[in-house]
Backbone as JSON Lines, residues from 0, in Angstrom:
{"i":0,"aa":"X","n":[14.78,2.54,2.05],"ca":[13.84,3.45,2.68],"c":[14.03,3.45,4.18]}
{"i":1,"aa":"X","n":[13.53,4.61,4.73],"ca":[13.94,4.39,6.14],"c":[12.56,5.13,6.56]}
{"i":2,"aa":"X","n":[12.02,4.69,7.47],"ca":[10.66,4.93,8.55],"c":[11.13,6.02,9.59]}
{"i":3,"aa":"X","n":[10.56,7.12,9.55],"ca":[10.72,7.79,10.84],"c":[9.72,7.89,12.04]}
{"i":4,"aa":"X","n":[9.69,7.73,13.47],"ca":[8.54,8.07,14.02],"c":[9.02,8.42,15.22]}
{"i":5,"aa":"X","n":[8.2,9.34,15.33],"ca":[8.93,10.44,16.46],"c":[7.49,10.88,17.72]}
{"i":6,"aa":"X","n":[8.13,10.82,18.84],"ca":[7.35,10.68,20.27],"c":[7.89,11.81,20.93]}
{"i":7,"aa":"X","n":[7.46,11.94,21.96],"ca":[7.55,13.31,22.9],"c":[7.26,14.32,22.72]}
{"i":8,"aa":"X","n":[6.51,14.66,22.11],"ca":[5.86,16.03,22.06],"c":[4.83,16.73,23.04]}
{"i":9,"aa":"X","n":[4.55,18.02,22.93],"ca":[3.2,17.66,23.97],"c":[3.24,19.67,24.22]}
{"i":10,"aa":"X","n":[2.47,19.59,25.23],"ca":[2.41,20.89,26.09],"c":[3.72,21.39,27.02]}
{"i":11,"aa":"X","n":[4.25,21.85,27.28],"ca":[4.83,22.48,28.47],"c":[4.86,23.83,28.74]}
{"i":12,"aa":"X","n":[5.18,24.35,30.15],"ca":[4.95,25.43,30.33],"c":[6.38,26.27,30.12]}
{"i":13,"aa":"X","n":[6.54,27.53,30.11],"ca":[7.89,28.19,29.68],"c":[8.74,27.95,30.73]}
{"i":14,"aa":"X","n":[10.22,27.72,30.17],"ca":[11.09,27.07,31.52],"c":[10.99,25.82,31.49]}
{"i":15,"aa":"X","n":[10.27,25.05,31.1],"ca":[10.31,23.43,31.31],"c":[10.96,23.2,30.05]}
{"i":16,"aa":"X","n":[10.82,21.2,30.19],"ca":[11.75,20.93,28.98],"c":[11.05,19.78,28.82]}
{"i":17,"aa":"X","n":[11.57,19.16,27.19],"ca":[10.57,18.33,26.48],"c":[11.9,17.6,26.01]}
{"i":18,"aa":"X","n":[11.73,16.06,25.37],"ca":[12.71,15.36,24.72],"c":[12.49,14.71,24.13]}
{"i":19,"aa":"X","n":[12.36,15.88,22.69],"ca":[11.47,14.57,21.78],"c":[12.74,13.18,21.16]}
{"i":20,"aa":"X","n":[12.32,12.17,20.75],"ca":[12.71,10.81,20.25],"c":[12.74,10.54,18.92]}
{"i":21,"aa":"X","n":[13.24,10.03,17.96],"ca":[12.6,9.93,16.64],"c":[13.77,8.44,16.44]}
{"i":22,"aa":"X","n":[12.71,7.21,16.11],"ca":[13.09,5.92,16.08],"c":[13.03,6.07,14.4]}
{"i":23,"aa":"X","n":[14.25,5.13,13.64],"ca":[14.14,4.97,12.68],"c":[14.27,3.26,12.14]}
{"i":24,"aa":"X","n":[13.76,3.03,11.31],"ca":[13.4,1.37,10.88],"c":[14.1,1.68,9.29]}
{"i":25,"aa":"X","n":[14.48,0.32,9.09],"ca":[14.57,0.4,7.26],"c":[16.02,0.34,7.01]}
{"i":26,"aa":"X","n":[16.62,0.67,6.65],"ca":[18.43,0.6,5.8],"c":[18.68,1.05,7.53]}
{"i":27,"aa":"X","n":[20.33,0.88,7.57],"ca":[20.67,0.91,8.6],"c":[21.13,2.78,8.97]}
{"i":28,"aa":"X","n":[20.63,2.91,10.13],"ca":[20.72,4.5,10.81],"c":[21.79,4.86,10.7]}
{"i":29,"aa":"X","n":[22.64,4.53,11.13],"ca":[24.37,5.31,10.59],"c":[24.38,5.69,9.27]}
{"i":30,"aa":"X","n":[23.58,5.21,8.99],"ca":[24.02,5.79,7.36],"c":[23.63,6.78,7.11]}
{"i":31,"aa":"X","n":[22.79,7.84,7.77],"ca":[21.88,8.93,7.71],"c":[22.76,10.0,8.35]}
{"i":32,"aa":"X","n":[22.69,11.29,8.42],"ca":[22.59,12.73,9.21],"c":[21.53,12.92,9.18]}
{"i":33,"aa":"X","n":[21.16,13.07,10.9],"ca":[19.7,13.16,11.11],"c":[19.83,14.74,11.55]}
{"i":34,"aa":"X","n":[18.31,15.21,11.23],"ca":[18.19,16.76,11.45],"c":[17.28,16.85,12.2]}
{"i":35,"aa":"X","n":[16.79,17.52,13.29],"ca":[15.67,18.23,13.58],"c":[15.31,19.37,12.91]}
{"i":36,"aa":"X","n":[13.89,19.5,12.44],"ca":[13.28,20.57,12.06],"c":[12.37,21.48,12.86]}
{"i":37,"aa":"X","n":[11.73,22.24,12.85],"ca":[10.43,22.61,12.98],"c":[10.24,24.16,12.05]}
{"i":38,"aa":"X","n":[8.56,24.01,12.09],"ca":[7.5,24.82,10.88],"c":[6.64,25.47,12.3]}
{"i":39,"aa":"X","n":[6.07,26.61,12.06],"ca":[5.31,27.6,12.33],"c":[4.4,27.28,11.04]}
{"i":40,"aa":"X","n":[2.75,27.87,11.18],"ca":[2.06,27.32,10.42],"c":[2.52,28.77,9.43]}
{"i":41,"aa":"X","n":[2.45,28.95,8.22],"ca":[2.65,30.25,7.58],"c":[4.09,30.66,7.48]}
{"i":42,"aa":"X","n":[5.05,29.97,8.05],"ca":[5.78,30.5,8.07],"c":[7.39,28.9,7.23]}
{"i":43,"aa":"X","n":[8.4,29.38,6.91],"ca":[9.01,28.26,6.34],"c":[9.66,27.02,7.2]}
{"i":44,"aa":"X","n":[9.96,25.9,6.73],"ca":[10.63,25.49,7.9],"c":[11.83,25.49,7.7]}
{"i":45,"aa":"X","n":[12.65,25.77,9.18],"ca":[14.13,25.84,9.42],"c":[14.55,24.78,10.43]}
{"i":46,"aa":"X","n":[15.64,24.75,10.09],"ca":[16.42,23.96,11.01],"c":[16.88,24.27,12.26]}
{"i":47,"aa":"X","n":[16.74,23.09,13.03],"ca":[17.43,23.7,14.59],"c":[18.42,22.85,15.13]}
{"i":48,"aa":"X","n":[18.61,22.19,14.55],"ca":[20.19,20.67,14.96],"c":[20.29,20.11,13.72]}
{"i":49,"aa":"X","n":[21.28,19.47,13.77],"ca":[21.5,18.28,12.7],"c":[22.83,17.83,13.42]}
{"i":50,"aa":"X","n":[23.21,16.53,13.17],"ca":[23.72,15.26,13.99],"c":[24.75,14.89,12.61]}
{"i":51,"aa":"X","n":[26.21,14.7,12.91],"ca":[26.5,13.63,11.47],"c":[25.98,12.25,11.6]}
{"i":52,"aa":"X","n":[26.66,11.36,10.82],"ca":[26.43,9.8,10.81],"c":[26.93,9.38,12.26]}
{"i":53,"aa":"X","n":[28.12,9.53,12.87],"ca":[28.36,9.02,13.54],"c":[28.32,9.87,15.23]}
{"i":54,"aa":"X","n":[28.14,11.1,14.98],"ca":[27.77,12.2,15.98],"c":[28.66,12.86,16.68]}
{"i":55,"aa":"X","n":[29.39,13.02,15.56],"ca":[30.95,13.39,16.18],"c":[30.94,15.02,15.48]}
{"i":56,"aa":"X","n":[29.53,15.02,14.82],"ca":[29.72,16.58,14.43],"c":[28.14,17.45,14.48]}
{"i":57,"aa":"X","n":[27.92,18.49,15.05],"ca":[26.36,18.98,15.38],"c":[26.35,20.56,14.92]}
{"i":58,"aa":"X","n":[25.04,20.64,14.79],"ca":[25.0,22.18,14.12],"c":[23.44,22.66,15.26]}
{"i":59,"aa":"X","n":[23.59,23.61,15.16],"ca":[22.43,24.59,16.34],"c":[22.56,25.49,15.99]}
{"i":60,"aa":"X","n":[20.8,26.06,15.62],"ca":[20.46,27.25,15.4],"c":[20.98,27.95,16.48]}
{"i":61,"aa":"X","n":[21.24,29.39,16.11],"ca":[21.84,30.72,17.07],"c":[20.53,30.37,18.02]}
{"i":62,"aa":"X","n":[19.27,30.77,17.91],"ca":[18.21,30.73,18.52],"c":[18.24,29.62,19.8]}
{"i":63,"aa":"X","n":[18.42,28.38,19.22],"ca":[18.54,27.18,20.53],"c":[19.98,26.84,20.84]}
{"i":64,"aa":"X","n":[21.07,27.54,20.88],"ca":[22.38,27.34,21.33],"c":[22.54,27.58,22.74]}
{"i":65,"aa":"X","n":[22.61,26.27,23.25],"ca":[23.01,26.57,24.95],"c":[22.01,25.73,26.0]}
{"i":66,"aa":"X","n":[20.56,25.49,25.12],"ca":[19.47,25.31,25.45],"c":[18.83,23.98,24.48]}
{"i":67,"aa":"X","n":[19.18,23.75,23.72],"ca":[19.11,22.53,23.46],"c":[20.02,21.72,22.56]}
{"i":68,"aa":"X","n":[19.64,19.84,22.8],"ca":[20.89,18.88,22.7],"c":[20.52,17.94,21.83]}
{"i":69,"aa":"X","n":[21.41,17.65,20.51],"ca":[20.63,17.22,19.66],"c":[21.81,15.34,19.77]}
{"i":70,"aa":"X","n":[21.35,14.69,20.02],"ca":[22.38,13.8,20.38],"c":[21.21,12.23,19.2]}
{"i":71,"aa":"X","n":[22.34,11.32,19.27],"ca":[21.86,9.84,18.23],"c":[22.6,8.38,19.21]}
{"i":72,"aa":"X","n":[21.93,7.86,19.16],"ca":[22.04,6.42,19.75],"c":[21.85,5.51,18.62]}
{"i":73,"aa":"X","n":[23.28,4.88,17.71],"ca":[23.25,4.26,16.78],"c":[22.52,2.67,16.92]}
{"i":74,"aa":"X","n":[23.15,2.47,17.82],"ca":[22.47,1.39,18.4],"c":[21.44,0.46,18.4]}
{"i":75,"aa":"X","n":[20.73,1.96,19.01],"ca":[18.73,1.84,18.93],"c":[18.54,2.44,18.2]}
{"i":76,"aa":"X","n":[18.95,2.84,17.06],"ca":[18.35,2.99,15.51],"c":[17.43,4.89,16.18]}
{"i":77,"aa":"X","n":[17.79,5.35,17.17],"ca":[17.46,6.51,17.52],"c":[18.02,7.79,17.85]}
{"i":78,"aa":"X","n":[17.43,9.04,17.29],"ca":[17.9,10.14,17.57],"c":[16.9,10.99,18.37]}
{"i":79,"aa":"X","n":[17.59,11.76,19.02],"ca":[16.92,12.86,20.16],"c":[17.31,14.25,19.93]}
{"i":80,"aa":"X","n":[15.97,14.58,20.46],"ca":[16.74,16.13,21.24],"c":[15.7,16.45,22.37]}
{"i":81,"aa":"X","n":[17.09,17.49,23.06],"ca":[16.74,17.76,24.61],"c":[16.4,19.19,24.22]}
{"i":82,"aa":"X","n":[15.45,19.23,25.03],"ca":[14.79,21.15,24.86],"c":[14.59,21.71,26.26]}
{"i":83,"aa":"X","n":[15.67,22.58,27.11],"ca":[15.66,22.79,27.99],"c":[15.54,23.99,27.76]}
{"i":84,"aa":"X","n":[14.61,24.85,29.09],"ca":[14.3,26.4,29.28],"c":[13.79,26.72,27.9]}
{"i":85,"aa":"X","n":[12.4,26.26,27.29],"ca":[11.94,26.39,26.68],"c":[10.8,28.24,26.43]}
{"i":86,"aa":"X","n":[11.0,28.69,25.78],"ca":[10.01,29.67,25.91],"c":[9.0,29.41,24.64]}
{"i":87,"aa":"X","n":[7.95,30.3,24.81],"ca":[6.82,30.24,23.91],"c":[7.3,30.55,22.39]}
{"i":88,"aa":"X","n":[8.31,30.86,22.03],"ca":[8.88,30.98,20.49],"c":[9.18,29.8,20.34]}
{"i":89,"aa":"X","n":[9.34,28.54,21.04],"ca":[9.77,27.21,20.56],"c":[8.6,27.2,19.9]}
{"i":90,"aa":"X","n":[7.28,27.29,20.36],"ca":[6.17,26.37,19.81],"c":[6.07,26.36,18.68]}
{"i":91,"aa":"X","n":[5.89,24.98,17.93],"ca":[6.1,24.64,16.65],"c":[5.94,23.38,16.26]}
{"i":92,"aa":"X","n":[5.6,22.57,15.48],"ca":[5.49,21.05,14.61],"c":[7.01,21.0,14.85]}
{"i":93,"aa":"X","n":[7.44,20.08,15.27],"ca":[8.98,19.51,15.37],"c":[8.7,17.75,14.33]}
{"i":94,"aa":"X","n":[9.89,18.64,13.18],"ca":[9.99,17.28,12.48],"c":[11.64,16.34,12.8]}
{"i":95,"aa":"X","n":[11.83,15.75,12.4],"ca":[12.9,14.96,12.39],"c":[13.2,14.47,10.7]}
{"i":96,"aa":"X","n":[14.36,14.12,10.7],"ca":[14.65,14.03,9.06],"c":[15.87,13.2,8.58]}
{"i":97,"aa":"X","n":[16.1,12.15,7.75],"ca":[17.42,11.7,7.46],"c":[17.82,12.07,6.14]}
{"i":98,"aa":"X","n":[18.96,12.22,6.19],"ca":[19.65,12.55,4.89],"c":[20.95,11.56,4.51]}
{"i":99,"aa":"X","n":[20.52,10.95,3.65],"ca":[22.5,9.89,3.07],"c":[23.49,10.92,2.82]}
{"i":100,"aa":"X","n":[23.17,11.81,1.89],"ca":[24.25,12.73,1.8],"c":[24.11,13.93,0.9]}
{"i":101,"aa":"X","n":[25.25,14.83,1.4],"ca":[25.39,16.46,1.07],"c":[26.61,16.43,0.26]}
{"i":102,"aa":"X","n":[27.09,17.49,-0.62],"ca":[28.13,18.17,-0.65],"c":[28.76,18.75,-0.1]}
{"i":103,"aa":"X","n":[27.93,19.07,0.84],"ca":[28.72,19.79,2.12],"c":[27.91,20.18,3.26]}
{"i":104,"aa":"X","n":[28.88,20.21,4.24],"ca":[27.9,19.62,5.63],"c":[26.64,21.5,6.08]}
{"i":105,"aa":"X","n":[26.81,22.33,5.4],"ca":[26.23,23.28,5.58],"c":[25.15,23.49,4.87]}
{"i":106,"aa":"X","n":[25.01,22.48,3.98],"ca":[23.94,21.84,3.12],"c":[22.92,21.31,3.85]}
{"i":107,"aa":"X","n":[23.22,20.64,5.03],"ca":[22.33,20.1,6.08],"c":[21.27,20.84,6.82]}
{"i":108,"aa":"X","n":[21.59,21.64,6.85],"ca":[20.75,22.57,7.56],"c":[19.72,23.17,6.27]}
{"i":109,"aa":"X","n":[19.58,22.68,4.97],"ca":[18.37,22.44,4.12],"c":[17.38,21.79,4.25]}
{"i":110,"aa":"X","n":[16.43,21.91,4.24],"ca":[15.08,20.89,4.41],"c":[14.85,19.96,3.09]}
{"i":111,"aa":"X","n":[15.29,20.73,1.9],"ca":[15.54,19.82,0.69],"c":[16.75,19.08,0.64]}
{"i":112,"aa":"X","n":[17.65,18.77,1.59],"ca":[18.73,18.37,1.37],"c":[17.99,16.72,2.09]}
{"i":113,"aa":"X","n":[16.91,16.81,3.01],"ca":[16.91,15.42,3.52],"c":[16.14,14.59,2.74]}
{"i":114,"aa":"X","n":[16.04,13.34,2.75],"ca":[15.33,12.49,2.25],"c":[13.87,11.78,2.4]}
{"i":115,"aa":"X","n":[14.26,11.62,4.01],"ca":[12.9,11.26,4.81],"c":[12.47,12.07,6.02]}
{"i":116,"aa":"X","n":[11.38,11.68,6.43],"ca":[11.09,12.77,7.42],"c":[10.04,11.86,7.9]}
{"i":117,"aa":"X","n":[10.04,12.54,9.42],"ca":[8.83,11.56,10.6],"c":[8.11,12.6,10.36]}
{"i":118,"aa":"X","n":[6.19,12.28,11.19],"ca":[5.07,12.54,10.74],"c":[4.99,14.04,11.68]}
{"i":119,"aa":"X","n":[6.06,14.48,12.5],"ca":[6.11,16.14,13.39],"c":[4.84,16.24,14.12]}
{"i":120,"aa":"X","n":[5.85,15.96,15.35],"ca":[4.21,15.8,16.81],"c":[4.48,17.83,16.8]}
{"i":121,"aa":"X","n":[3.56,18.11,17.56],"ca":[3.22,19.58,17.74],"c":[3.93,19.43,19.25]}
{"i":122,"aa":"X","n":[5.0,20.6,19.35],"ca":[5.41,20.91,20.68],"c":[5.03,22.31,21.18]}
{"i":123,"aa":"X","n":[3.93,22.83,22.23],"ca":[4.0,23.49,22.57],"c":[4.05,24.3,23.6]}
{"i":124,"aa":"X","n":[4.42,25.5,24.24],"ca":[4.77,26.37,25.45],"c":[3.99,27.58,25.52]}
{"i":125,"aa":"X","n":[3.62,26.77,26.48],"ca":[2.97,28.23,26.93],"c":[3.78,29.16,28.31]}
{"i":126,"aa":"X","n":[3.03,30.19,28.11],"ca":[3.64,31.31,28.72],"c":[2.88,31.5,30.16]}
């Protein structure tokens, strides 16, 4: 089993930037592809990064390409992302997520493809 818990969330204004954290405990973190998520209330959740095991491979929604950085520190058992020039369409529950494994890495970008998932602080922008 692996524990997710994830920090940095919060308010910001449009143009600023946020970096959320997501620490993981339990079997060892390399062993995972970690994803960022986020949900709109009503609406499904999609993916906006995903990280391989070792971070030598990343995926970004069209939407946050250019503008945000989805990076893992094996190390400290932690993964990030950087959310720069944020506008008010970010705002959203940002989850975090591990997955052992896919059939294929385009599989990742499924929300049923992960296993675990942290408790999604609310990030939001205002305008």
């Amino acid at each position: 089993q692996v524990l997710l818990v994830e920090s940095g969330g919060g308010l910001v204004q449009a143009g600023g930037s946020l970096r959320l954290s997501c620490a993981g405990s339990g079997r060892t973190f390399s062993s995972y592809v970690m994803g960022w998520f986020r949900q709109v209330t009503g609406k499904e959740r999609e993916a906006v990064a995903t990280i391989s095991w070792s971070g030598g491979s990343t995926y970004y929604a069209d939407s946050v390409k250019g503008r945000f950085t989805i990076s893992r520190d094996n190390a400290k058992n932690t993964a990030y992302l950087q959310m720069n020039r944020l506008t008010p369409e970010a705002t959203a529950v940002y989850y975090c997520a591990a997955a052992e494994y896919s059939s294929s890495w385009t599989l990742f970008r499924e929300p049923g493809t992960y296993d675990y998932w942290g408790q999604g602080p609310q990030v939001t922008v205002s305008s």
